[in-house]
DSSP file (Angstrom, degrees, kcal/mol; ACC not computed):
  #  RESIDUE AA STRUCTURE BP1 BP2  ACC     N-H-->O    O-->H-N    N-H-->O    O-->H-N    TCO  KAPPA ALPHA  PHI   PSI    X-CA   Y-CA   Z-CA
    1    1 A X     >        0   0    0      0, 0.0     4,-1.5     0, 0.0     5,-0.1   0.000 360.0 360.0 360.0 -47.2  -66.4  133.4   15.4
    2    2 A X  H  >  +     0   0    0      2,-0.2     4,-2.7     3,-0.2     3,-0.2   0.913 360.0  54.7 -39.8 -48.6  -69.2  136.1   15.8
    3    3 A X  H  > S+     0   0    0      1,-0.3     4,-1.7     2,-0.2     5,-0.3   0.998 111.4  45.6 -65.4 -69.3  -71.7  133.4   16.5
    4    4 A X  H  4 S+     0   0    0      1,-0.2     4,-0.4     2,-0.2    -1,-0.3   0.782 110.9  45.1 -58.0 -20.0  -69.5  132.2   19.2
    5    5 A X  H >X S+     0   0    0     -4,-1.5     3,-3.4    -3,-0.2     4,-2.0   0.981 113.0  66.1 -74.4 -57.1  -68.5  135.6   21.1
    6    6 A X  H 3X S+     0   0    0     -4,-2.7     4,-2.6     1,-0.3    -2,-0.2   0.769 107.5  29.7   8.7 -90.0  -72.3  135.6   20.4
    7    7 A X  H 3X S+     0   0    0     -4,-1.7     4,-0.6     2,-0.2    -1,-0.3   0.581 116.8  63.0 -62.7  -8.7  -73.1  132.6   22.8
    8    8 A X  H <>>S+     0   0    0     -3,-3.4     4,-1.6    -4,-0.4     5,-0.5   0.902 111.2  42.9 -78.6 -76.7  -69.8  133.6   25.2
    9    9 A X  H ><5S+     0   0    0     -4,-2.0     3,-0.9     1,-0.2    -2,-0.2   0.774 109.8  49.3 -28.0 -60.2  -71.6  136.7   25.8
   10   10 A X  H 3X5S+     0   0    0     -4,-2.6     4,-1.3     1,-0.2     3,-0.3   0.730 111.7  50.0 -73.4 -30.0  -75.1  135.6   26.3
   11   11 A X  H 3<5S+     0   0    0     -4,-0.6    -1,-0.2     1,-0.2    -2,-0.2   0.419 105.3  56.7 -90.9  11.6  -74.1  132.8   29.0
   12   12 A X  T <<5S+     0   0    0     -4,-1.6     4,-0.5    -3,-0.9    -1,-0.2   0.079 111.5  45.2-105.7  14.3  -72.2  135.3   30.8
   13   13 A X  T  ><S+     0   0    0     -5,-0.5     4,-1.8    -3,-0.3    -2,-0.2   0.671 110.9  47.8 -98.6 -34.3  -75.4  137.2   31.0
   14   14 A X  H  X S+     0   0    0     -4,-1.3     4,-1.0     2,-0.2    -3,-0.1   0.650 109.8  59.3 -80.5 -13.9  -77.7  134.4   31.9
   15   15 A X  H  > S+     0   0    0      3,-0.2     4,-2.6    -5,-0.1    -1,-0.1   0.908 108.8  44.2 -81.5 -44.7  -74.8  133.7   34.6
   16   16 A X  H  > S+     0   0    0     -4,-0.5     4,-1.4     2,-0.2     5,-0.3   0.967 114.0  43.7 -71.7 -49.3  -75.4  137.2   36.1
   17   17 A X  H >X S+     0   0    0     -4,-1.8     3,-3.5     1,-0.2     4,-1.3   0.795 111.2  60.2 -61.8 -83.0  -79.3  137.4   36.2
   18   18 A X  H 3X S+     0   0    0     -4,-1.0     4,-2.1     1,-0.3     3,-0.3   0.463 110.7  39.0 -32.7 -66.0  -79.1  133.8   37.6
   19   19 A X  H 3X S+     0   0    0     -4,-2.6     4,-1.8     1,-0.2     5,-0.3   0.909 110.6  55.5 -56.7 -37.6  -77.1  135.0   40.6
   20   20 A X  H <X S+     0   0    0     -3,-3.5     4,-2.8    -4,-1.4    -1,-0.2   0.950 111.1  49.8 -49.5 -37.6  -79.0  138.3   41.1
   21   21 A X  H  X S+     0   0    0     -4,-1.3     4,-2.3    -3,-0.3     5,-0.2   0.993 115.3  41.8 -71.3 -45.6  -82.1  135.9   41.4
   22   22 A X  H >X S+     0   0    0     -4,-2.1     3,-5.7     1,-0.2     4,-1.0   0.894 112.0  55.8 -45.6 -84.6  -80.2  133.7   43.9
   23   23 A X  H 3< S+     0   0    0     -4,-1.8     4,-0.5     1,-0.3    -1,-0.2   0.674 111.9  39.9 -11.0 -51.5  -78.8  136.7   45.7
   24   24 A X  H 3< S+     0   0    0     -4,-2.8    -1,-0.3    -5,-0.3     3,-0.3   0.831 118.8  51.7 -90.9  -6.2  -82.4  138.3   46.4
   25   25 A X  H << S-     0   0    0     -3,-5.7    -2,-0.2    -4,-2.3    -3,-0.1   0.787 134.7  -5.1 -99.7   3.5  -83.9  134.6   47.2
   26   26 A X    >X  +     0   0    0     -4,-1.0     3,-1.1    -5,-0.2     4,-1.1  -0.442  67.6 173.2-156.0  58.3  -81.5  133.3   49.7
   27   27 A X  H >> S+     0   0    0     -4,-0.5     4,-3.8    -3,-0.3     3,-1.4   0.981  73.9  63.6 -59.5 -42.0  -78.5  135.7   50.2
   28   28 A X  H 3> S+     0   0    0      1,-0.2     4,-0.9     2,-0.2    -1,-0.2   0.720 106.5  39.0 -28.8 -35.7  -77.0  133.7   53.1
   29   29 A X  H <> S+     0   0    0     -3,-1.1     4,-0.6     2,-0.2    -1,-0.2   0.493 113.0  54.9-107.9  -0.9  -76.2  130.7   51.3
   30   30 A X  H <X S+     0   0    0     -3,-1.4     4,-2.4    -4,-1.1     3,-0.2   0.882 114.2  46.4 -72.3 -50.7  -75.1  132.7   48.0
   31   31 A X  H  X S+     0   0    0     -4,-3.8     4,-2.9     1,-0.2    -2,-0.2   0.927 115.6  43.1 -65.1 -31.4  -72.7  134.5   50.8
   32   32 A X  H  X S+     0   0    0     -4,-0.9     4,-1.2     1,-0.2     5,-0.2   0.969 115.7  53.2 -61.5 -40.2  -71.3  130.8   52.7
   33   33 A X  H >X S+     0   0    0     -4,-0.6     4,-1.8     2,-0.2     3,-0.7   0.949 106.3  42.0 -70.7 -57.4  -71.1  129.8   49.5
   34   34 A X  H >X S+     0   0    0     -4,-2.4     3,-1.2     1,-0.2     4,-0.5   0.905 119.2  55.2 -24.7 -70.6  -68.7  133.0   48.1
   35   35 A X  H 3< S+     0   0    0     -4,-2.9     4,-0.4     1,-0.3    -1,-0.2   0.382 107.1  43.6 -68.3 -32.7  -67.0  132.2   51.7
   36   36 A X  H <X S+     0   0    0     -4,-1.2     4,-0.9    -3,-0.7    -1,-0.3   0.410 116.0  51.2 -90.4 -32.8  -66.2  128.1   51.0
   37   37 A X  H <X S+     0   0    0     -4,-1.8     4,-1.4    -3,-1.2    -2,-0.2   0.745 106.7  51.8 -91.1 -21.6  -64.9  129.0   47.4
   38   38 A X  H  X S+     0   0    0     -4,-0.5     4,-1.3    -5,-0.3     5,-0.3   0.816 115.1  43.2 -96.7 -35.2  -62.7  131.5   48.7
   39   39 A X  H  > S+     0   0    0     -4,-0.4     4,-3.8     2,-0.2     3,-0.2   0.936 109.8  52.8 -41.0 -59.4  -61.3  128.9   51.2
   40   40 A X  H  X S+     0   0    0     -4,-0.9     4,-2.3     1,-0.3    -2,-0.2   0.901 113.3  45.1 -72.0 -67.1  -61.1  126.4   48.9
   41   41 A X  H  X S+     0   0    0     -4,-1.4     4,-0.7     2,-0.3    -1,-0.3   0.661 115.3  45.6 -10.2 -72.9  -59.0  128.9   46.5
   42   42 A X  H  X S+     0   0    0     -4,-1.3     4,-2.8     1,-0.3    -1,-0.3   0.807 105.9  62.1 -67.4 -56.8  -56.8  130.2   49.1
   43   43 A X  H  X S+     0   0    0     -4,-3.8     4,-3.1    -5,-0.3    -2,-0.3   0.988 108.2  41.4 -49.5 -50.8  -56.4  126.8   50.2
   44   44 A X  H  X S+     0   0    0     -4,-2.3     4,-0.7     2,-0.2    -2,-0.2   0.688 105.5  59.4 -71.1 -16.3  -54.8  125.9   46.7
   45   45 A X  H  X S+     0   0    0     -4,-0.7     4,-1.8    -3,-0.2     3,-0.3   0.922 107.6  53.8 -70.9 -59.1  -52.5  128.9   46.1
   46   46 A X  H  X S+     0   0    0     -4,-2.8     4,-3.3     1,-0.2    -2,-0.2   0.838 107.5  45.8  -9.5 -74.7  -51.1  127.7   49.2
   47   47 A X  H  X S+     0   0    0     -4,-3.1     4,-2.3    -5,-0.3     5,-0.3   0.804 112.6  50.4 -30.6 -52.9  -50.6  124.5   48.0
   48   48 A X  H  X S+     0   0    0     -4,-0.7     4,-5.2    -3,-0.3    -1,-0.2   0.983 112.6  46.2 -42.5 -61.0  -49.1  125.6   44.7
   49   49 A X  H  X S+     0   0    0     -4,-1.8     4,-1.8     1,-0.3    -2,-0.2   0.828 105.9  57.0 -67.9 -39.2  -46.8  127.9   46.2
   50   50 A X  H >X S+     0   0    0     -4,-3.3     4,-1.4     2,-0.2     3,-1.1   0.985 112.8  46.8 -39.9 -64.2  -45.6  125.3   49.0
   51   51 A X  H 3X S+     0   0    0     -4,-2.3     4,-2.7     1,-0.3     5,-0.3   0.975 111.0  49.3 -52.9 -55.0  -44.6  122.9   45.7
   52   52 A X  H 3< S+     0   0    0     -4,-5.2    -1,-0.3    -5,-0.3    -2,-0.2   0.785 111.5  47.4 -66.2 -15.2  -43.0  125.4   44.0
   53   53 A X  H XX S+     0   0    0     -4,-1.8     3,-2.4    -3,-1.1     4,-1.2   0.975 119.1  43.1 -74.0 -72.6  -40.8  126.4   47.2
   54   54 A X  H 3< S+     0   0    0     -4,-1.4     4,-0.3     1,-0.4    -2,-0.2   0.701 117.0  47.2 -39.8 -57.0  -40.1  122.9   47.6
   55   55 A X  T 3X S+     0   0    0     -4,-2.7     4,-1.5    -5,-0.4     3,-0.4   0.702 112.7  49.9 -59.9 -17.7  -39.5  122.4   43.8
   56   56 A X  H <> S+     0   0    0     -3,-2.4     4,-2.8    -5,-0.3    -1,-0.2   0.752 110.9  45.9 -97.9 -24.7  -37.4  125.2   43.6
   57   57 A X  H  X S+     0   0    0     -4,-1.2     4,-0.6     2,-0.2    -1,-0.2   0.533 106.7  55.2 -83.6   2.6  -35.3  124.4   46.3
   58   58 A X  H  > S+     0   0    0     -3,-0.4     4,-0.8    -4,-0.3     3,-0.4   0.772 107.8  58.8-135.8 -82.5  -34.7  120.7   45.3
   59   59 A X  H >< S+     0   0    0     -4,-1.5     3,-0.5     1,-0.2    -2,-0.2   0.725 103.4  52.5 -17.8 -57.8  -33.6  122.4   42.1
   60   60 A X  H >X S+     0   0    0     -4,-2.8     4,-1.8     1,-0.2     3,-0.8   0.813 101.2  49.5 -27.1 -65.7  -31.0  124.3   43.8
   61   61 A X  H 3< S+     0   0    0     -4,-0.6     4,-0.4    -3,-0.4    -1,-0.2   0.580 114.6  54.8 -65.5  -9.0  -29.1  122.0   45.7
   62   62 A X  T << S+     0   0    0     -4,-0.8    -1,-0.3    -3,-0.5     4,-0.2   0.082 107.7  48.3-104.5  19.5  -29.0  120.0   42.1
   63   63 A X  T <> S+     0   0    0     -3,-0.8     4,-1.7    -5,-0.1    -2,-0.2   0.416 115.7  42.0-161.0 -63.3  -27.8  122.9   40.6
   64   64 A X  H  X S+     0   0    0     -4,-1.8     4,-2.4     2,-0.2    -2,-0.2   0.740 113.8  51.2 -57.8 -25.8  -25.0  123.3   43.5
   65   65 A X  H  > S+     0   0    0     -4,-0.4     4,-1.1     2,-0.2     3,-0.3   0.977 110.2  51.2 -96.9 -61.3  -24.0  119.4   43.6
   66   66 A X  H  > S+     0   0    0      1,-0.3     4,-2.3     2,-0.2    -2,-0.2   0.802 112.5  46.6 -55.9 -48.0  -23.5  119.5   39.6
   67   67 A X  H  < S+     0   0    0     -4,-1.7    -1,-0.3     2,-0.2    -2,-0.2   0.915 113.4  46.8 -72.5 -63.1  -21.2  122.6   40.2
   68   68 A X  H  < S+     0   0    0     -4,-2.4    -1,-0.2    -3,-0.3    -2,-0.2   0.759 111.0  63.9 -28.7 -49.3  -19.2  120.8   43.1
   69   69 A X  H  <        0   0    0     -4,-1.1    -2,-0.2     1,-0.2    -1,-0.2   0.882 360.0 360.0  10.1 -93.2  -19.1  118.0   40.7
   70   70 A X     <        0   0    0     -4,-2.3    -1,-0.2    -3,-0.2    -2,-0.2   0.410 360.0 360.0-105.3 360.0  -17.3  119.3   38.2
């Protein structure tokens, strides 16, 4: 278990220099890049939350018709 926190650690260390080095040799395309993931992201929380209004709602009326029902 040491040995793995071990390797957890050290490749979220090799992950930061590797961006610092990106960062001072191109910062422009580190920042479009940020900008495109943050889209992307945004884009999918959307998404989620639209299906879960939908789901939720869908739920509801089944919930109401069972109740009528009986």
């Amino acid at each position: 278990m040491l040995k793995t926190l071990g390797v957890i650690v050290g490749g979220i260390f090799v992950g930061a220099v590797a961006v610092e080095v990106l960062r001072a040799k191109c910062p422009n395309k580190l920042d479009t890049l940020y900008t495109k993931v943050s889209d992307l992201a945004t884009g999918i929380k959307e998404g989620f939350r639209e299906g879960y209004r939908s789901t939720s709602k869908s739920s509801e009326s089944a919930e109401v018709e069972v109740e009528v029902a009986s």
